[in-house]
C-alpha positions as CSV (number, residue, x, y, z in Angstrom):
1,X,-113.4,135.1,36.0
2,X,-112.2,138.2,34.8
3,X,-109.0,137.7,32.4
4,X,-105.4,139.5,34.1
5,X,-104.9,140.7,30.6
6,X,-108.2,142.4,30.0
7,X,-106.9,145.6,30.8
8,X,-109.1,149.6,30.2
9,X,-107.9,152.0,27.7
10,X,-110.3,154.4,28.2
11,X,-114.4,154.7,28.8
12,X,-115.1,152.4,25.9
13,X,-112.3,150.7,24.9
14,X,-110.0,147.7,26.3
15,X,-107.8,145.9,25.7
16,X,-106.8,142.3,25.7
17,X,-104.0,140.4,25.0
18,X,-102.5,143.5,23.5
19,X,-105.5,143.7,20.8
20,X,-107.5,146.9,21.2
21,X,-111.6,146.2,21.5
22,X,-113.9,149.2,21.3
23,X,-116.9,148.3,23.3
24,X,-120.5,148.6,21.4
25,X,-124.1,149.9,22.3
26,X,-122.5,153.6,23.8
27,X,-119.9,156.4,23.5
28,X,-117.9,157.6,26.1
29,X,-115.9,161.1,25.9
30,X,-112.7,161.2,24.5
31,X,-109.7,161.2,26.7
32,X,-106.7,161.5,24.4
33,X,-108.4,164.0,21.5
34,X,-111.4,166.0,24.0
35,X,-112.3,169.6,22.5
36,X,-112.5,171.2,25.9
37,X,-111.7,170.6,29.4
38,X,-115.4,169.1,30.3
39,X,-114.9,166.1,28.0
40,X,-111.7,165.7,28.7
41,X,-112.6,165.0,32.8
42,X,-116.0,163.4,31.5
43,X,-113.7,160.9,29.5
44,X,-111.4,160.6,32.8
45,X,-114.6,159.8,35.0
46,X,-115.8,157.3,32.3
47,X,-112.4,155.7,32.1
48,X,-112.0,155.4,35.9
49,X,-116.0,153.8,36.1
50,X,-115.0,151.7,34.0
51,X,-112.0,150.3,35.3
52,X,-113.5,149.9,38.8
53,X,-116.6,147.7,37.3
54,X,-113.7,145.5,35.8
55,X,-111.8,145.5,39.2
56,X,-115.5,144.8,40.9
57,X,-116.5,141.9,38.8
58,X,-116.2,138.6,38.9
59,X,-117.4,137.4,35.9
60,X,-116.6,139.1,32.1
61,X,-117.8,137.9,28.7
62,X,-116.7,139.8,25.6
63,X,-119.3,139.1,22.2
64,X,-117.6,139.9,19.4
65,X,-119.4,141.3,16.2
66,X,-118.1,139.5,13.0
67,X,-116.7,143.7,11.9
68,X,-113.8,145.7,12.8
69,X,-114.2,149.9,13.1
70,X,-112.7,152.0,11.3
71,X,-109.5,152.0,12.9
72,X,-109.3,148.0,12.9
73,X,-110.0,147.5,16.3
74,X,-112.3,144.8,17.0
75,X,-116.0,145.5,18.1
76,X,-117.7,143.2,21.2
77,X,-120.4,144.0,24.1
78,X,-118.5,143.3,27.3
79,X,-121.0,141.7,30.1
80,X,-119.8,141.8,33.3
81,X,-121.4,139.9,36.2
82,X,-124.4,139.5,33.3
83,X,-124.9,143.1,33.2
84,X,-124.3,145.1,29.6
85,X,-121.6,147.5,30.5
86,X,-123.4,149.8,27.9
87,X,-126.5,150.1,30.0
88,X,-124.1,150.8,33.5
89,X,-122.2,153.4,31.5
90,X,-125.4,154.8,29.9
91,X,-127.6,155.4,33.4
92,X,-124.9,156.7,35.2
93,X,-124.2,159.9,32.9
94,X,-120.7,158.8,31.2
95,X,-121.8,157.5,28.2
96,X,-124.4,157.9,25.3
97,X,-126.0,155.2,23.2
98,X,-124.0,154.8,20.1
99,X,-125.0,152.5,17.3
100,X,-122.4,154.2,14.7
101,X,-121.8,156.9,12.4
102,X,-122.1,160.8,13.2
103,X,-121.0,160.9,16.9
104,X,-122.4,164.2,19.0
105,X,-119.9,166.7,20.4
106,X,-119.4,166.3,24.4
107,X,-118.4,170.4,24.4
């Protein structure tokens, strides 16, 4: 069952309960800070995908990684329906693996 209060920030972030997760194992485009116009609707796409796999599930696990990022956010691989949302976002186009540090430029 797929908590009411997980809820999508953007392509690989959420949120629940009003705590912000950023999702492991890939990087999405940014929405909020893109460098051009291509990232920025790459980042839209991603976000969208990913709220419609939330929507299509019916089944979500969040494993937490005993670290925070940078920013303080907490850092868990979010299964839905068993399936790594990583791998969906990866072999679609929307995301890149991402295991940390220097992160490639989507322009």
């Amino acid at each position: 069952m797929i908590p009411s209060h997980l809820t999508v920030v953007d392509g690989d972030t959420v949120r629940l309960s009003g705590q912000s997760i950023r999702l492991v194992g890939f990087d999405t485009p940014e929405t909020y800070r893109a460098e051009c116009a291509s990232e920025r609707r790459l980042g839209d796409a991603a976000t969208d995908r990913l709220r419609d796999l939330l929507a299509g599930a019916s089944s979500a696990q969040l494993a937490y990684l005993p670290r925070r990022d940078q920013y303080g956010r907490d850092l868990a691989r979010l299964m839905l329906d068993g399936q790594d949302v990583a791998d969906i976002m990866v072999g679609e186009g929307l995301a890149r693996r991402y295991t940390g540090g220097h992160r490639q430029s989507w322009c």
